[in-house]
RODREN-688300 format. One record per atom (N, C-alpha, C): x, y, z; residue in one letter; atom name; residue number from 1. Coordinates in steps of 0.05 Angstrom, whole numbers, plus 5000, padded with zeros to 4 digits. Last residue first. Layout:
N
+------+------+------+--------+-------+-----+
|   c1 |   c2 |   c3 | residu | atome | num |
+------+------+------+--------+-------+-----+
|    X |    Y |    Z |      A |    CA | NUM |
...
+------+------+------+--------+-------+-----+
END
This chain:
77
+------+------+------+--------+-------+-----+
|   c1 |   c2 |   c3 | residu | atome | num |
+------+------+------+--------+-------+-----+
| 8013 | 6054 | 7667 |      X |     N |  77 |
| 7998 | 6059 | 7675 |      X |    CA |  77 |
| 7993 | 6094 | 7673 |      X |     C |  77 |
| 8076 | 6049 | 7655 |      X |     N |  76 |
| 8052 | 6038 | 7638 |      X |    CA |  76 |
| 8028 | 6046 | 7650 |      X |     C |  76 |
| 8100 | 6065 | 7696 |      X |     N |  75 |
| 8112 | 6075 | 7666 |      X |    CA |  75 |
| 8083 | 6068 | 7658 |      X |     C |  75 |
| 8090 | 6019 | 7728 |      X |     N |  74 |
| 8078 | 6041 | 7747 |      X |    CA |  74 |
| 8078 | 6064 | 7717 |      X |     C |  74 |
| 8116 | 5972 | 7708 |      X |     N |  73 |
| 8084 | 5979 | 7711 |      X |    CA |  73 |
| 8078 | 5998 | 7715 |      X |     C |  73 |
| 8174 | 5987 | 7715 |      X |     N |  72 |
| 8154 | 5987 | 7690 |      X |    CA |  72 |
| 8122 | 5990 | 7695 |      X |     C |  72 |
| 8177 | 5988 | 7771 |      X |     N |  71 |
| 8185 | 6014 | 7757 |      X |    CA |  71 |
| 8172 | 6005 | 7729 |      X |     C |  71 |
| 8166 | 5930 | 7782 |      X |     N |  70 |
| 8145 | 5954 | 7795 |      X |    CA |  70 |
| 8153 | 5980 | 7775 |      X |     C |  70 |
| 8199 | 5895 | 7761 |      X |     N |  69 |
| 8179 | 5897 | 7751 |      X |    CA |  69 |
| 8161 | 5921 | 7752 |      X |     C |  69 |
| 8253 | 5908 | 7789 |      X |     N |  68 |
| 8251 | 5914 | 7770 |      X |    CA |  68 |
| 8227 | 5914 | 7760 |      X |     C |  68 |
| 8238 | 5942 | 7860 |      X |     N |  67 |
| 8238 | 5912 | 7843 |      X |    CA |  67 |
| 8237 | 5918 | 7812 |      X |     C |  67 |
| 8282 | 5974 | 7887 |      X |     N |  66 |
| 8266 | 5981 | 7873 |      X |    CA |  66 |
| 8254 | 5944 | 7865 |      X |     C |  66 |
| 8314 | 5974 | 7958 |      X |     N |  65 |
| 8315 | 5966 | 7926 |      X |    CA |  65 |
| 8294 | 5962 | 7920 |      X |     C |  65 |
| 8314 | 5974 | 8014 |      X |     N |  64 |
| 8304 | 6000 | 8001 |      X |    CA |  64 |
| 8309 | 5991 | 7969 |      X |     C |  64 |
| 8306 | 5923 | 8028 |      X |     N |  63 |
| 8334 | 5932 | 8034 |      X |    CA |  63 |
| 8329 | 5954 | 8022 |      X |     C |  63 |
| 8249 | 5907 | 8026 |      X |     N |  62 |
| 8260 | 5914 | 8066 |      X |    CA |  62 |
| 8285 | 5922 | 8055 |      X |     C |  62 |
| 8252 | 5894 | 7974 |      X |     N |  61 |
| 8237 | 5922 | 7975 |      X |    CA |  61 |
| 8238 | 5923 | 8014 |      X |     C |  61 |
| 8282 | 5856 | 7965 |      X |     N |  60 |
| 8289 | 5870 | 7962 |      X |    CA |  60 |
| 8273 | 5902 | 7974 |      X |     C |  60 |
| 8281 | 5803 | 8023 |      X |     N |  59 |
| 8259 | 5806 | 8004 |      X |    CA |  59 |
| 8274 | 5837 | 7993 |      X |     C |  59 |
| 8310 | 5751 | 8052 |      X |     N |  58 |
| 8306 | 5773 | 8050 |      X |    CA |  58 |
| 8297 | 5788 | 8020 |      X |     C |  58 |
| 8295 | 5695 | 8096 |      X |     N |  57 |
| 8298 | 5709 | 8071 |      X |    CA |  57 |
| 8292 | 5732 | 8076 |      X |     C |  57 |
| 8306 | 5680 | 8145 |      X |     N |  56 |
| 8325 | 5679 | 8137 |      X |    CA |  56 |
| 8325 | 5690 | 8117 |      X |     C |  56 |
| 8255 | 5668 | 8159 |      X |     N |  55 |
| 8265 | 5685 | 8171 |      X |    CA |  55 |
| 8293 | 5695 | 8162 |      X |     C |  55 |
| 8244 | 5616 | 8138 |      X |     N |  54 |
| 8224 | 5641 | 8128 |      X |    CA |  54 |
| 8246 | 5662 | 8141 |      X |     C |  54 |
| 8280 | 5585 | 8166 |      X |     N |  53 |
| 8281 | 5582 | 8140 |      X |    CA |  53 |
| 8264 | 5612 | 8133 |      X |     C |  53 |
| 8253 | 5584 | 8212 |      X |     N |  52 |
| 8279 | 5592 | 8213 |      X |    CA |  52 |
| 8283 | 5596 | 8184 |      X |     C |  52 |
| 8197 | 5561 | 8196 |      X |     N |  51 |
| 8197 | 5586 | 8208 |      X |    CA |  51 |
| 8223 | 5597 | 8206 |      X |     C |  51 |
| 8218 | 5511 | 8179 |      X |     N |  50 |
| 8209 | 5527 | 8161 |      X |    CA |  50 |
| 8205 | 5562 | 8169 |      X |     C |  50 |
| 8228 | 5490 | 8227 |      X |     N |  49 |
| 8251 | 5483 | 8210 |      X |    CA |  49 |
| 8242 | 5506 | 8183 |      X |     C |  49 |
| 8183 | 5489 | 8255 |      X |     N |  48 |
| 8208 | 5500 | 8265 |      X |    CA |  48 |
| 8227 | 5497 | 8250 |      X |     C |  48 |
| 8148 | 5447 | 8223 |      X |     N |  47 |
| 8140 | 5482 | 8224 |      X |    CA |  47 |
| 8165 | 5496 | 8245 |      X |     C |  47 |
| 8181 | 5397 | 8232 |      X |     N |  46 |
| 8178 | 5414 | 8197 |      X |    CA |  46 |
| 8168 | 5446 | 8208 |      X |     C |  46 |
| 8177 | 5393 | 8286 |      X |     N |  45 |
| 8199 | 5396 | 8278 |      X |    CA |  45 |
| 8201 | 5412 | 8255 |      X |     C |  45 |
| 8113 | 5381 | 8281 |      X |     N |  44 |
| 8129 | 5406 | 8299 |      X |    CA |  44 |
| 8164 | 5414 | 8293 |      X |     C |  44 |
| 8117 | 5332 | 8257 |      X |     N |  43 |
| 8107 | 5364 | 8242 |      X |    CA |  43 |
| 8117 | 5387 | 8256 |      X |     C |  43 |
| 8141 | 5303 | 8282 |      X |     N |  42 |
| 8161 | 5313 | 8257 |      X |    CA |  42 |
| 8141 | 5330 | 8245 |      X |     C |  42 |
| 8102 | 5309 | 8334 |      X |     N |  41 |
| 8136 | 5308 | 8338 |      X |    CA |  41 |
| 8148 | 5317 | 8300 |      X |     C |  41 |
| 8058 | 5286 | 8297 |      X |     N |  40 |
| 8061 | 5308 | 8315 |      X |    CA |  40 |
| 8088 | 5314 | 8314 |      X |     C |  40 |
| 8067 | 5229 | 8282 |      X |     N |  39 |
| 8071 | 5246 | 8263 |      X |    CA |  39 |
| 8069 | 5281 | 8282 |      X |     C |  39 |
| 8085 | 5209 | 8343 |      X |     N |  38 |
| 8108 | 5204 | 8321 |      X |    CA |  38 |
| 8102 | 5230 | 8300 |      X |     C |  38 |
| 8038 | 5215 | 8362 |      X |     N |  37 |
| 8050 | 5225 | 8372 |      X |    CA |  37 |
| 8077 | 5232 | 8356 |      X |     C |  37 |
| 8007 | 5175 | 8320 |      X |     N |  36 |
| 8002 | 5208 | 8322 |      X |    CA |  36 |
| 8018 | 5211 | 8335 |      X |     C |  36 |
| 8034 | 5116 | 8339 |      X |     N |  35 |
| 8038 | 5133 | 8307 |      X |    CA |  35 |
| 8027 | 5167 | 8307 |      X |     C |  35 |
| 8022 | 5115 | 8394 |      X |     N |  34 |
| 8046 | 5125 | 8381 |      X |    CA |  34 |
| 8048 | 5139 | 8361 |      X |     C |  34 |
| 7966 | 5109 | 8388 |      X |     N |  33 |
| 7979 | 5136 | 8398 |      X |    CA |  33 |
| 7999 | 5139 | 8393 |      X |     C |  33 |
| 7963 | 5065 | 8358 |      X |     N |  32 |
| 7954 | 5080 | 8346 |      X |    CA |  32 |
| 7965 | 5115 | 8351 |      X |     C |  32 |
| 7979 | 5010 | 8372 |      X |     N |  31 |
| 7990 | 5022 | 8381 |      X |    CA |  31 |
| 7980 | 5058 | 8370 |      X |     C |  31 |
| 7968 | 4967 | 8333 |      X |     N |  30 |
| 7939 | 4965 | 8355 |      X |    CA |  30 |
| 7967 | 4991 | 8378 |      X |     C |  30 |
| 8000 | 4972 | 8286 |      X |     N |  29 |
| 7968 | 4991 | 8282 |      X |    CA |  29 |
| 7952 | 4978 | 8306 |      X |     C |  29 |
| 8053 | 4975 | 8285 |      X |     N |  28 |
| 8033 | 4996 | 8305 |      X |    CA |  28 |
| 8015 | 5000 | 8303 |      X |     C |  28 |
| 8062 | 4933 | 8251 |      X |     N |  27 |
| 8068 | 4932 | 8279 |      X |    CA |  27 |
| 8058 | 4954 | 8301 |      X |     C |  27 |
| 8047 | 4959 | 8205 |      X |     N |  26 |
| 8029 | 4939 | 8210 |      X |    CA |  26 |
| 8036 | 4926 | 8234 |      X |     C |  26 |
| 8098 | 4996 | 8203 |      X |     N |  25 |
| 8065 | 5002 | 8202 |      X |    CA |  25 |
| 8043 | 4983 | 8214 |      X |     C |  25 |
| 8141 | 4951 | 8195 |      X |     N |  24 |
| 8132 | 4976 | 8215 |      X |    CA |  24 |
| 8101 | 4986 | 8219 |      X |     C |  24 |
| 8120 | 4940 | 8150 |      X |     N |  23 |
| 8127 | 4919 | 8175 |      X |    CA |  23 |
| 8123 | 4937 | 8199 |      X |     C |  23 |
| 8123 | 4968 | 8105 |      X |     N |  22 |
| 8093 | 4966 | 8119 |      X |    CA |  22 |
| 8096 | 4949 | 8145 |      X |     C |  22 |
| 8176 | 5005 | 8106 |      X |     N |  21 |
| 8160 | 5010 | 8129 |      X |    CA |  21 |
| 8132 | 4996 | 8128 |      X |     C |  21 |
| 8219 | 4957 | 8096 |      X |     N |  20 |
| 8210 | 4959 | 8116 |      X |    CA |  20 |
| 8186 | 4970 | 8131 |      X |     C |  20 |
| 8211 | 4965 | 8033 |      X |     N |  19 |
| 8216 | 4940 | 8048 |      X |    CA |  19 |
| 8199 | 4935 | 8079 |      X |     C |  19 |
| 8212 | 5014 | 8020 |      X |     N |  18 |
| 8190 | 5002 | 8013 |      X |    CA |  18 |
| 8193 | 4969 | 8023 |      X |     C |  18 |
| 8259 | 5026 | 8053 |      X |     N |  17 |
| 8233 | 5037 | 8053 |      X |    CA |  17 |
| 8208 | 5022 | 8059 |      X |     C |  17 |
| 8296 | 4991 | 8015 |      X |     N |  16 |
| 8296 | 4994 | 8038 |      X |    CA |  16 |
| 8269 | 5000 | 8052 |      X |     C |  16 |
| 8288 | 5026 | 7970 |      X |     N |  15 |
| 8274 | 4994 | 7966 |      X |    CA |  15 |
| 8276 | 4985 | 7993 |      X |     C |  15 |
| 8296 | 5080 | 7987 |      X |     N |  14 |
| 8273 | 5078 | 7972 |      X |    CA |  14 |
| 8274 | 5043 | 7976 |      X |     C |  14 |
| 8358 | 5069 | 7990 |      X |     N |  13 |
| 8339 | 5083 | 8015 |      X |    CA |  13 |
| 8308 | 5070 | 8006 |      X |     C |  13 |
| 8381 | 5053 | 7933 |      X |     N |  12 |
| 8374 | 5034 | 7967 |      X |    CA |  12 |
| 8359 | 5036 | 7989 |      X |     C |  12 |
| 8366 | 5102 | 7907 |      X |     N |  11 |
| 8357 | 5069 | 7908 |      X |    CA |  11 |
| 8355 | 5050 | 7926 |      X |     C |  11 |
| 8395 | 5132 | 7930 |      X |     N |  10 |
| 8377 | 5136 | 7929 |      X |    CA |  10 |
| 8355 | 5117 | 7930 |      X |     C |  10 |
| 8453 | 5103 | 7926 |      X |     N |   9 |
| 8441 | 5106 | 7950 |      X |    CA |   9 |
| 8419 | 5113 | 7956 |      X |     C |   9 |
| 8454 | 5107 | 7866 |      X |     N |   8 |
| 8451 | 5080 | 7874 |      X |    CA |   8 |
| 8440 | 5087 | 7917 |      X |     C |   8 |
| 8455 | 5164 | 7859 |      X |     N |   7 |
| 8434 | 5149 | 7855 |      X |    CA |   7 |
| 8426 | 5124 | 7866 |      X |     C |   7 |
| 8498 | 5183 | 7882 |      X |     N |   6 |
| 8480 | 5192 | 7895 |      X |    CA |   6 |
| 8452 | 5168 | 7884 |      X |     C |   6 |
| 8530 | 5147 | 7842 |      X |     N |   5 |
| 8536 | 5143 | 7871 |      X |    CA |   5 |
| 8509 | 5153 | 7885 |      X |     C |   5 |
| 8521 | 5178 | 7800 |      X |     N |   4 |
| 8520 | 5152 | 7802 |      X |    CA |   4 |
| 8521 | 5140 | 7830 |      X |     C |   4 |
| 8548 | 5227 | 7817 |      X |     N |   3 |
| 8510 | 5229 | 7804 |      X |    CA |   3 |
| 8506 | 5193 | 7813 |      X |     C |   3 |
| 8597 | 5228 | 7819 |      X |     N |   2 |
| 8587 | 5221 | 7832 |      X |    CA |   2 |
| 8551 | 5219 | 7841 |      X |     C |   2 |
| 8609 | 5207 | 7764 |      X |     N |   1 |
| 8614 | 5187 | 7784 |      X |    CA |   1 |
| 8598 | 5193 | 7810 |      X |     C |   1 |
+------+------+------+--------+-------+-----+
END
């Protein structure tokens, strides 16, 4: 039920979308600076949203744990 649910709203967003944004689009194309300033603003947002995200992982060989692969290779060699 609720796969079904996520879908039908998936659906709506998407025909929505494809509804609205060439209207949009084709309303800023003698406005040009907006549309860069617009994609600027949500790239700067994506590379601050990814930096916090990078920072947040933790990799085993910074907590002193071995990686299981490395102790075989190193056997094999």
């Amino acid at each position: 039920v609720e796969m079904d649910m996520a879908q039908g709203v998936y659906r709506t967003v998407i025909a929505v979308a494809i509804l609205v944004g060439p209207l949009i689009g084709g309303s800023l194309q003698f406005v040009s600076w907006l549309v860069f300033l617009f994609m600027l603003i949500l790239n700067v947002i994506s590379l601050v949203l990814c930096y916090k995200a990078y920072s947040l992982l933790s990799y085993p060989e910074e907590e002193g744990d071995e990686v299981e692969g490395d102790a075989e290779d190193q056997k094999e060699e």
